[in-house]
Structure formats: C-alpha cells, structure tokens
C-alpha positions as CSV (number, residue, x, y, z in Angstrom):
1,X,112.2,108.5,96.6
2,X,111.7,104.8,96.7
3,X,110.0,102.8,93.7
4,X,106.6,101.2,94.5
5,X,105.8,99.1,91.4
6,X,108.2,97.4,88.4
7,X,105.7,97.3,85.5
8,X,103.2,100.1,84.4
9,X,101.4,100.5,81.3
10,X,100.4,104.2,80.0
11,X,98.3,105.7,77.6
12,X,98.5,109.5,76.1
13,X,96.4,110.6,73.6
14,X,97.5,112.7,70.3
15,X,97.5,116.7,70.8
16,X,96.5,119.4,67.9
17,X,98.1,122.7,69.5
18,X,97.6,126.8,68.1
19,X,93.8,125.8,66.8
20,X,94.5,128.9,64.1
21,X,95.4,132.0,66.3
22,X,96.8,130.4,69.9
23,X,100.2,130.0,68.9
24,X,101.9,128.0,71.3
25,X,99.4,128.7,73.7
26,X,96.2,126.7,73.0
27,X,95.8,123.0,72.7
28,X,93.3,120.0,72.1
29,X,93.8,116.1,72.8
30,X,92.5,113.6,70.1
31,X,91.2,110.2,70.8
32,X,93.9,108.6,69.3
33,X,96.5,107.2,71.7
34,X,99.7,105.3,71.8
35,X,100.6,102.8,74.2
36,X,103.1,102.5,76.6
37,X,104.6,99.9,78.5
38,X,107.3,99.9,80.7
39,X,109.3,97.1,82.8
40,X,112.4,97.7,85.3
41,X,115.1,95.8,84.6
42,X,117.8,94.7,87.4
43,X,120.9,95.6,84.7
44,X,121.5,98.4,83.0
45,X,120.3,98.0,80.0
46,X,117.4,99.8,78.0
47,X,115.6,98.2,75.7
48,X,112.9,99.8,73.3
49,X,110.8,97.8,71.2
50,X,108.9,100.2,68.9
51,X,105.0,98.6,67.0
52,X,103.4,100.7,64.5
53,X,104.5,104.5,63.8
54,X,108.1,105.1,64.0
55,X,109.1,101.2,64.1
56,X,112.5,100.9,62.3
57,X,113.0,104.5,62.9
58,X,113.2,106.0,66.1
59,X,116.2,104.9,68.1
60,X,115.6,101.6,70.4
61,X,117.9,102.0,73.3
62,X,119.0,104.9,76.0
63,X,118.2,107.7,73.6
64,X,114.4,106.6,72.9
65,X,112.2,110.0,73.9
66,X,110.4,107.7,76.4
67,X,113.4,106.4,77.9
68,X,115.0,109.7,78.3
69,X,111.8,111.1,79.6
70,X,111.5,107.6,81.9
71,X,114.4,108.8,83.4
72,X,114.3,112.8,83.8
73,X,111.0,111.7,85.9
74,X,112.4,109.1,87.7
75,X,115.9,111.6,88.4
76,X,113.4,114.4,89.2
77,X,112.7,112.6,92.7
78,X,115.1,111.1,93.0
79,X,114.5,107.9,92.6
80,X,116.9,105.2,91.2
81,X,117.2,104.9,87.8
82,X,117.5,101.4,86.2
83,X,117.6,99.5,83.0
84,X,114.1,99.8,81.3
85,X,112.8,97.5,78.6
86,X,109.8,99.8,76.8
87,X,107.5,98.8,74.4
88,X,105.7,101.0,72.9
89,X,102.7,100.9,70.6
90,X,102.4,104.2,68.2
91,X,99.5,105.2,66.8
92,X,100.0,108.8,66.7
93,X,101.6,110.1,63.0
94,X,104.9,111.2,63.4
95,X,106.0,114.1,61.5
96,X,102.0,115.3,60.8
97,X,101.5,117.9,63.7
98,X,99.7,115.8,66.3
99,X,102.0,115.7,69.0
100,X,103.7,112.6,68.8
101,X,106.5,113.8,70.2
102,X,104.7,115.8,73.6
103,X,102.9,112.1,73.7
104,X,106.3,110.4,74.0
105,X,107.5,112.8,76.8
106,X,104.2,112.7,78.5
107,X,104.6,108.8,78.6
108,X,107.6,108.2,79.7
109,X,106.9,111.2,82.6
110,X,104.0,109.7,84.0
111,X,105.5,105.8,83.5
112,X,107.8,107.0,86.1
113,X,104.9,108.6,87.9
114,X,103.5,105.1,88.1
115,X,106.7,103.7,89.0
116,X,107.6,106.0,92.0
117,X,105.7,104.9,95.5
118,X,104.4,108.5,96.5
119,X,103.1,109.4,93.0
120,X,101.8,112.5,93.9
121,X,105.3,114.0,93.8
122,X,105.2,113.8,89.7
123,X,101.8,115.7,89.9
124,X,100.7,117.3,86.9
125,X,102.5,120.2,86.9
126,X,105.6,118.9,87.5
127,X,105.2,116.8,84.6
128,X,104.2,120.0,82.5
129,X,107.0,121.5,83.8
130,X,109.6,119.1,83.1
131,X,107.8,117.9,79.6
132,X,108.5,121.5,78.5
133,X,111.7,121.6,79.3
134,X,112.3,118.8,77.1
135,X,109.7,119.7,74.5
136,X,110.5,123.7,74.6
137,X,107.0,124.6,74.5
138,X,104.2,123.4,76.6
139,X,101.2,123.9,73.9
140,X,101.3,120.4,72.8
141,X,102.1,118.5,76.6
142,X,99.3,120.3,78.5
143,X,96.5,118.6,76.3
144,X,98.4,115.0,76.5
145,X,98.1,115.9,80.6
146,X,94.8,117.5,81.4
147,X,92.9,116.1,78.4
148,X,90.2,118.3,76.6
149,X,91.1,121.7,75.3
150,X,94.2,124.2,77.4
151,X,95.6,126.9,77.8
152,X,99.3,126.9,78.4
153,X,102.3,129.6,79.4
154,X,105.4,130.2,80.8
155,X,105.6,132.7,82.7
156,X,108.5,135.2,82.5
157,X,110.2,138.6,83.6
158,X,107.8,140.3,81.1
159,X,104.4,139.0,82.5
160,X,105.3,140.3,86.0
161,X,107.7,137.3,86.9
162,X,110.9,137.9,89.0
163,X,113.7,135.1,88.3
164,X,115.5,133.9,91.1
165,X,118.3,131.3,92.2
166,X,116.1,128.4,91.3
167,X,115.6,130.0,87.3
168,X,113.1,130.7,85.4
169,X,109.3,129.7,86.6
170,X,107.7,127.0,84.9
171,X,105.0,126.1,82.3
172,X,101.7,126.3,83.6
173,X,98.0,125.3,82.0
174,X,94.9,125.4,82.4
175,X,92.3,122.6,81.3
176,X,88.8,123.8,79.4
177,X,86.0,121.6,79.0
178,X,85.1,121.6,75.8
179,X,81.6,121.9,74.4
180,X,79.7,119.0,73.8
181,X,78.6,119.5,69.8
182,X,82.3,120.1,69.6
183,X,83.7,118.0,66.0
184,X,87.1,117.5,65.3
185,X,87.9,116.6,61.6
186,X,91.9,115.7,61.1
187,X,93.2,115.3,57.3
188,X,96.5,113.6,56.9
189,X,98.6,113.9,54.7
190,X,101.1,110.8,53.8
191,X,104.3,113.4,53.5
192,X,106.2,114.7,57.0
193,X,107.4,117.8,57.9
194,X,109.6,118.5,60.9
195,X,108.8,121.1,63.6
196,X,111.8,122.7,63.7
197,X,112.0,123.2,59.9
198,X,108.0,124.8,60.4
199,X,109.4,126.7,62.6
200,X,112.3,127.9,60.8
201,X,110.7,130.1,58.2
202,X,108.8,132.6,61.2
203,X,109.8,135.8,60.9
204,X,111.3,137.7,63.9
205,X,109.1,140.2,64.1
206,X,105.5,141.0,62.7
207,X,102.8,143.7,62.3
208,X,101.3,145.4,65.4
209,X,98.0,145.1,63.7
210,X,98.2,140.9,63.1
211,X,99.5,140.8,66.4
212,X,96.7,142.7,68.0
213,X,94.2,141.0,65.7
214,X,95.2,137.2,66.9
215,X,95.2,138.2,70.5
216,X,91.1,138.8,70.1
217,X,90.6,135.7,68.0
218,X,92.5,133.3,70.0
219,X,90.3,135.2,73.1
220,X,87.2,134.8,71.4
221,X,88.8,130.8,70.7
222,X,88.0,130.1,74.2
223,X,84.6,131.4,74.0
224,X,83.7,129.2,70.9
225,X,85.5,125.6,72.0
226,X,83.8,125.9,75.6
227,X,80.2,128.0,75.4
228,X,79.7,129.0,71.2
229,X,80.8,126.9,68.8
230,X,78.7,129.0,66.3
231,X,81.8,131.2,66.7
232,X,84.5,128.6,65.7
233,X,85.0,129.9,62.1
234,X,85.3,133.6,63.3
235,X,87.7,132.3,66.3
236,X,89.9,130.3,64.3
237,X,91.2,133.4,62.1
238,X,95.0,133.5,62.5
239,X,97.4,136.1,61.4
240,X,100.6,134.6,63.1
241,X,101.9,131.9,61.8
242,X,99.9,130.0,59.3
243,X,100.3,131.8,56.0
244,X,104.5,132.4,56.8
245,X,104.5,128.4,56.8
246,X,102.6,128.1,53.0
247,X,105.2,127.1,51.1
248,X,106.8,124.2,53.5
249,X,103.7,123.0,52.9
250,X,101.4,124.0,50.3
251,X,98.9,121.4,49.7
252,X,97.8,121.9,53.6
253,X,97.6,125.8,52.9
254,X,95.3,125.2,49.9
255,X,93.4,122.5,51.6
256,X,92.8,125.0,54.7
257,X,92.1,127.7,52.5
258,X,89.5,126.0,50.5
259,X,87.6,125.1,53.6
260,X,87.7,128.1,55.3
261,X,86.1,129.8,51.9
262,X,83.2,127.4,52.5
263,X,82.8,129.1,56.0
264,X,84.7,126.0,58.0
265,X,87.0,126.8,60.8
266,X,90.0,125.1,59.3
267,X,93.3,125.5,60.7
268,X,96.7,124.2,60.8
269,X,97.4,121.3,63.3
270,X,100.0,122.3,65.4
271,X,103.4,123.1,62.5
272,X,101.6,120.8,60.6
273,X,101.6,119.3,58.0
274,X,97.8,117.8,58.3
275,X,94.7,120.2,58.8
276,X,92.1,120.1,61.9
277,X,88.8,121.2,61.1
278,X,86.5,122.2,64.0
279,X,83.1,122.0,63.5
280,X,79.2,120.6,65.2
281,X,77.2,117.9,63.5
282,X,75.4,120.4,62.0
283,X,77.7,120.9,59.3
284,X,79.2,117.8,59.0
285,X,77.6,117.6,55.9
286,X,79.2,120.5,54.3
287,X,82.5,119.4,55.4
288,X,82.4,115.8,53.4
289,X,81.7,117.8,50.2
290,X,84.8,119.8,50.6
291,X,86.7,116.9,51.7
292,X,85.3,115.0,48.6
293,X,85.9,117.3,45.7
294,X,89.4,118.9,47.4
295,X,91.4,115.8,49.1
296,X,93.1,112.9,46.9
297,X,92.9,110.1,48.8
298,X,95.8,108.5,47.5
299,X,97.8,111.2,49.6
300,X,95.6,112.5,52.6
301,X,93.6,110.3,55.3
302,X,90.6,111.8,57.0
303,X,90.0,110.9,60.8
304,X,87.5,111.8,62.7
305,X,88.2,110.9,66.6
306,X,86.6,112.4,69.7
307,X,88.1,115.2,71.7
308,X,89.6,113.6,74.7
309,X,88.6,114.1,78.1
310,X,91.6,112.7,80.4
311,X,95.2,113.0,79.8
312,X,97.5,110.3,79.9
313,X,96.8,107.7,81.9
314,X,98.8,105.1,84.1
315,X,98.3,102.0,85.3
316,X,100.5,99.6,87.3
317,X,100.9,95.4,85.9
C-alpha cells in the first residue's frame, strides 16, 4: 500500500461503555473530543507532543498509544512506516471512564487511514478490529468509530464461530441512532482509577439469576436509548458489575445510588470512576437538585455534552 498524503488531522470523540447492564457490550460517544494531528517524517524518529490531559505524563516518543496505533494501521496494509511527529490535543479525562484510551487507538488507526492512498482498506471494521486487539475489548472503540450509541461483540467458538488458520474472528458492532430527547449528564470526579484495577475485583463467576436479569435490561437498553427513553431508569438496572466495583470507588457508588433512588437512570461510566446519567429535558430539573445537594464541587465536575453522531473523523493538511 502506497501513502497518499503526509499530514492529517483527526478528531474522536470521548466513549461511556456498559450504560448499567451492557457490560462490554454497549457503548455511547460524548461530544467531547481530542485532537489529533499527525505529520510524516523522512527519519526515524517519533515525536509526540502532548496539550492538555496527560501532558507530562504519557510517554512522548515510539511508545505513545497513538504512535503505536499510527503504526499497527499503517503495518496492517502494508504501508511504510516512518518517523511521525504527533501532537495531540486531550480533552478527554484520563483515568475517569470515558474512553480516553479507545480515543487514542481510534486516532492513531484512522490517522493512518488518512495517510494510506486507498483508504477504504482501513474501513471501519478493520479499525474495530485491530483497535480491540490493542484495547481487548471493543465496548469503548465502536462508539469512537460509528458515533451515537453500539453494540459490540466478538464472536467466538461459543456463539456458533468455528476458528480457523487465520484465529479467532474479529470484533464487530453495530451503530444505533439514538433518540432525540436523549440527555447525557457526566459527573467527574478529580481522583483516577485504572481499568485494569476496576476490573481486577470481578468475580469469576456469578448468580444465574443476575446474569439472566442483565441480559433483559441491557435488551430492553436498546429499546429505551433508540425508541423509549421513558424506559431509561428501568433499562439501566445492572446486576453485573457495578456493585462488585463499590469499594474501588465509593463516592461514585453513593453518588449513583442516590440518583437512582430519585428514579434517574444513573450508572457507572465505563470502570469508572465518574457517573453518566441518562435522562430527557423533562427531568433535567430533578437531576440539578440531586447534583446540588449530593456533589462537592471541590471534587466532582458536571458536564453536560451532546451524544455524538459521527465517529472519529479525518482530515488531510
């Protein structure tokens, strides 16, 4: 594959996956979005320059998400791979549950999308694809892709799929539009908490009953994002995975918890730690008096950004 431009620019919007009972299945892109550019360079050098979240942080050469995911695109057709000079311009929170990480794989993906003459061979599956394989789990890259609300999986030997030579089949998604009184409500807290630590205290194993139970909430989930929202607070029950992950973060759990006691479909975003609340104008009202008496502002931020249509975006400079 030859390259067909030298400069591109992308933008991918923040991610809140499991909405409550989807675990690693459902997802929702945010209206907030970092910035991406990226520049070929005729050495071999990379070079990542890092604005707003992360800066002083996050490594600034070879090992920089973007410029490993640059490069796993770029490898993926075969293109050449060169030095890169990056700079990218974070606005998603790191370490709050919002993606940041599926953004930075997405970015650097479709950068070399951009990049590549015959774009259409880093299509949006393949970028799914290859995003999961180096974000293990596709809930969080299919919203930065498709935009709106998904529905990711990965198929396997016990849905019906038969490995072969080539391995296991990849990721797939599928994009939801999202109803239009649909509000999305983030709280953020100032503290982090890694994934892999929120991850860390899920049991191996749990009831048939929760099990069965989150299966018909996280069904009914895509009946109330796309057709009833009047169903959100019923939908967003979860059983799974949210109460196991209370005390890695307990002032999320009791923020969620008092919401949902005033009837609002609160959840934790993604592992967390900050909260999405889902609601329609109607009740925006009775959100801000929860949010008033329950959140210090000292240690949460409240955001209120629209659900995002379009995925990441590319364009070449």
């Amino acid at each position: 594959m030859q390259l067909g431009a030298d400069h591109v620019r992308v933008r991918v919007p923040a991610t809140s996956a499991n909405l409550g009972p989807g675990f690693d299945a459902l997802g929702l892109a945010l209206a907030i979005h970092d910035e991406v550019e990226v520049r070929l360079l005729a050495s071999a050098d990379v070079v990542v320059e890092v604005e707003g979240e992360g800066a002083g942080e996050v490594p600034t050469g070879a090992g920089h998400l973007v410029a490993r995911a640059v490069r796993v695109g770029l490898d993926a057709v075969g293109a050449p791979i060169t030095g890169l000079h990056l700079v990218c311009r974070n606005v998603i929170p790191h370490g709050r549950g919002l993606g940041s990480s599926a953004a930075a794989a997405v970015a650097g993906l479709v950068a070399a999308r951009g990049l590549i003459a015959d774009p259409s061979a880093l299509d949006e599956a393949t970028v799914l694809a290859l995003a999961t394989e180096l974000e293990g789990h596709p809930d969080n890259a299919a919203p930065a892709i498709l935009g709106g609300a998904t529905v990711a999986w990965t198929p396997d030997a016990r849905s019906g799929f038969s490995a072969d030579d080539d391995g296991p089949a990849p990721a797939r998604a599928v994009r939801l539009d999202v109803h239009p009184d649909l509000v999305a409500t983030v709280v953020i807290p100032t503290t982090r908490l890694a994934t892999s630590h929120a991850r860390g205290v899920l049991p191996t194993h749990v009831p048939h009953a929760d099990a069965a139970a989150n299966s018909g909430r996280a069904a009914l989930l895509v009946e109330a994002l796309t057709r009833r929202p009047d169903l959100l607070f019923d939908a967003t029950h979860d059983l799974l995975h949210q109460r196991y992950r209370a005390d890695v973060m307990p002032g999320t759990w009791r923020l969620v918890d008092a919401l949902r006691r005033q009837g609002l479909a609160a959840v934790v975003s993604g592992a967390g730690p900050s909260a999405l609340v889902l609601t329609t104008p109607s009740a925006a009202a009775d959100l801000d008096a929860v949010l008033e008496s329950e959140v210090d502002l000292r240690r949460w931020r409240v955001e209120r950004p629209s659900i995002a249509p379009t995925g990441a975006t590319v364009e070449r400079l």
